[in-house]
N, C-alpha and C positions, 0 to 999 in steps of 0.2 A: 513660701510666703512672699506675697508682692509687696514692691516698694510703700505702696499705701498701703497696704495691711500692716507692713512693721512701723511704718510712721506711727500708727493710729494703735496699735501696743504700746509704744514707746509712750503717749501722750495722752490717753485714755486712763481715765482716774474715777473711781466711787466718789462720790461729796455725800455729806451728812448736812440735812437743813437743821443749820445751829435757830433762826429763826425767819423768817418769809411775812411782813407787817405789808399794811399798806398806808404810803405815807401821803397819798391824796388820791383823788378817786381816778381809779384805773391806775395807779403808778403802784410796785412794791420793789421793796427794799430786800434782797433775799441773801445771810451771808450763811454759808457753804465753811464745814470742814473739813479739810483733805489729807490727804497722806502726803508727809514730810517732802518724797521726793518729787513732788512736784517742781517745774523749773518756775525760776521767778518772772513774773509776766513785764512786758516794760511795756511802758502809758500808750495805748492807740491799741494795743492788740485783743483781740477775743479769746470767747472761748464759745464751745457747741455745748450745748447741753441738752439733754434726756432722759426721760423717763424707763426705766432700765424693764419695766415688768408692761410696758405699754408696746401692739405696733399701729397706734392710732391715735395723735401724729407718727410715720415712720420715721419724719427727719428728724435730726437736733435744731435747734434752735440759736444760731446764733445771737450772742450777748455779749456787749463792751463791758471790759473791766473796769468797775465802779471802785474799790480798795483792795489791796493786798496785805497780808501781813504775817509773820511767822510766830507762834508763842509755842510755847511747853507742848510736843511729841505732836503738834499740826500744824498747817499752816489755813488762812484763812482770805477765802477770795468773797468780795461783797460784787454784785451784779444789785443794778437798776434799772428794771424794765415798765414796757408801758404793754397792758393789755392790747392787741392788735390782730389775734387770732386766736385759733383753738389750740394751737401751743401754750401761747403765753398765756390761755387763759388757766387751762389744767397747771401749769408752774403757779399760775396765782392760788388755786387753794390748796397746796402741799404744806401740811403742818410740819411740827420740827420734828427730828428724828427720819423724815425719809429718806429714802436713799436717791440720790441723778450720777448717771453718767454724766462725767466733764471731759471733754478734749480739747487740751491745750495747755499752754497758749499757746493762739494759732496767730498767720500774719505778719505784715511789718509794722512797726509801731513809730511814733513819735521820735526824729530825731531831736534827741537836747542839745543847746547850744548853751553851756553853761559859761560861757565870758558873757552873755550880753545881759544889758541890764535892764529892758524891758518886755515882759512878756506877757502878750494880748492874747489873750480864751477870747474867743467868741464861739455859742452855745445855744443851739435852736433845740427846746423842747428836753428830751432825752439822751439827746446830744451834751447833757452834761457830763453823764457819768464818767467817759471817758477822758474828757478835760479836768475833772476833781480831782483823778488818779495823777493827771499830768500835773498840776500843781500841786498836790502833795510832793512829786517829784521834786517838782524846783525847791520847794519849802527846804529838804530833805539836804539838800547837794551842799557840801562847803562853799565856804563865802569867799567866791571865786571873785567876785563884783559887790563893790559898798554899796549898798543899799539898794539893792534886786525889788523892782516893780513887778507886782500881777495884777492887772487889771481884765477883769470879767467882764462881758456885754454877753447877758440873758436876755432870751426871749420866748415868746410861749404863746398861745391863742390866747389865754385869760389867766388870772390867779389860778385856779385850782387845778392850770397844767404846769405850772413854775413846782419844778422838784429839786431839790433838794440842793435850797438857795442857801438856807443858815449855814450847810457845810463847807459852800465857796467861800460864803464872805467870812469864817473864821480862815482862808487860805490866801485870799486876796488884799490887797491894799486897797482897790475899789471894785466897786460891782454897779453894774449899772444895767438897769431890768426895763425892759420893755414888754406889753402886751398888746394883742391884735386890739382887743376892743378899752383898754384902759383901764381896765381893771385893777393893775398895779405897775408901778412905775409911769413910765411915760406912755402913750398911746402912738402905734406904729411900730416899723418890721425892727429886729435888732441892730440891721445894718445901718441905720439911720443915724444913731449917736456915734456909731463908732465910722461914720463917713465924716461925719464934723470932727472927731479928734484925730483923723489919719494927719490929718499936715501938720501935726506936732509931735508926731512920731520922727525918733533919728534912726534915720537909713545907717544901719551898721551896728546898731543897739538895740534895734526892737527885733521882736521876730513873732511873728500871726499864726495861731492854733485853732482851725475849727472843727464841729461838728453839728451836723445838725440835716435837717432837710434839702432836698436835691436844689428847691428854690429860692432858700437862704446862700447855700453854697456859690449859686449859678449869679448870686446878685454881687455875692462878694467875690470873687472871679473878675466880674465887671469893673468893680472898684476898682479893684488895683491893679489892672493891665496894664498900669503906665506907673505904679511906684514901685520901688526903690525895696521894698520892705519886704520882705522873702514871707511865705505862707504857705502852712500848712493847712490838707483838710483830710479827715477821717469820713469817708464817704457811705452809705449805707445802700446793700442791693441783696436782694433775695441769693441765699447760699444754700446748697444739698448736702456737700459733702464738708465744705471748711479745709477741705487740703489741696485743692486748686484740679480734681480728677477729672471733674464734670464739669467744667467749665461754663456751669450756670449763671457765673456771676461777673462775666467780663463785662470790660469798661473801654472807652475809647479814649487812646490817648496822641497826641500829637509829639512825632520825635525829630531828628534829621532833618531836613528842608520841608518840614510842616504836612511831612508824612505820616498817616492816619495808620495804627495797628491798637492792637486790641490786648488785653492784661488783665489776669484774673486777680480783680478784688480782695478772694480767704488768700492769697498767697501772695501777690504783689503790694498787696495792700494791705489794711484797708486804705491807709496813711500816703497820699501822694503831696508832691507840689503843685499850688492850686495853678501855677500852667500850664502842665502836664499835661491837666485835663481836656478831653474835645465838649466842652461846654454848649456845643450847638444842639 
């Protein structure tokens, strides 16, 4: 047995679709019942999923962790995806009771900084679901710091791409939504409002969580080249295998005297520092 094959034993679990809705057009909401020994996933990280009696898609489908949870003889992982191919379209009509292949969790995830007391989501699109997980986190964590801020800045093409808003703002202290065409919230990119409240952020108490599209990322990268305020982004790139074998999924990152190498995303990542990145 090779080292990826005993990984992917080790990590490779049945799910039960407890139920698969869809909570605006093109987006579903899908939670999965698993077997107990599942490890527990920490916020940023994925998982692959597949259709066990299909080889068409052959690959899994990588999916961020939307919730986690353990009750009575299972445990329970919710995924939030957006239709975008022939995978995720076949996951869209699996009624309850079918069975997927899950592998994982895969990845690096979210580091938490539980002394600081403000913590900024920013969230393009589909890119929530991973920061939902993150803030239940924080919600979660003893009260390490009096009165812990979460402030959310969503963004989306129009209203009926904004997914699964009511869940943040029952986790945040504020939310603050923008759309491309104004459909709801303010009109314009997410980075927008959260460029006007960066200078009232305190360097040493805040810390910047994103995800979202390659051109949201790449703008907020921009922003803050010159503050003070440490960021995080969860970055998104086509994956085959999710255990870093086939190296499908690298990413370019700047290290050492601004020396240019290369890092695979299911394994290094997805979760880097947003100056890491080679943003060019």
């Amino acid at each position: 047995m090779t080292d990826r094959t005993r990984q992917e034993a080790d990590r490779n679990v049945e799910g039960v679709v407890l139920s698969n809705r869809e909570t605006a057009p093109g987006h579903f909401h899908m939670v999965l019942g698993l077997p107990v020994p599942i490890a527990d996933p920490v916020p940023g990280q994925f998982v692959m999923v597949r259709m066990p009696d299909r080889l068409d898609p052959l690959l899994a489908r990588p999916l961020g962790i939307y919730g986690f949870s353990r009750q009575a003889g299972e445990a329970r992982l919710e995924l939030l995806y957006r239709v975008a191919g022939k995978g995720t379209a076949l996951l869209s009509g699996l009624s309850t009771g079918r069975v997927l292949q899950v592998l994982g969790p895969l990845g690096r995830g979210f580091r938490i900084v539980p002394e600081l007391r403000t913590v900024i989501l920013v969230a393009g699109g589909i890119g929530i679901a991973p920061l939902t997980f993150l803030a239940e986190h924080y919600r979660g964590l003893p009260a390490v710091v009096e009165g812990r801020e979460i402030v959310c800045y969503v963004g989306a093409r129009c209203s009926e791409a904004l997914v699964g808003l009511e869940r943040m703002e029952a986790l945040c202290s504020r939310v603050v939504v923008t759309t491309d065409d104004g459909t709801c919230g303010a009109c314009g990119i997410v980075t927008e409002p959260l460029g006007l409240d960066l200078p009232s952020f305190r360097p040493g108490a805040t810390v910047i969580y994103a995800c979202g599209p390659g051109a949201m990322l790449r703008c907020l990268a921009d922003m803050l080249r010159e503050s003070p305020v440490p960021c995080q982004v969860s970055v998104e790139e086509r994956m085959a295998c999710g255990l870093g074998a086939c190296l499908g999924c690298a990413v370019a990152i700047r290290s050492g005297e601004n020396a240019l190498s290369y890092v695979r995303v299911c394994k290094e990542g997805p979760v880097f520092d947003i100056h890491e990145l080679d943003w060019k």
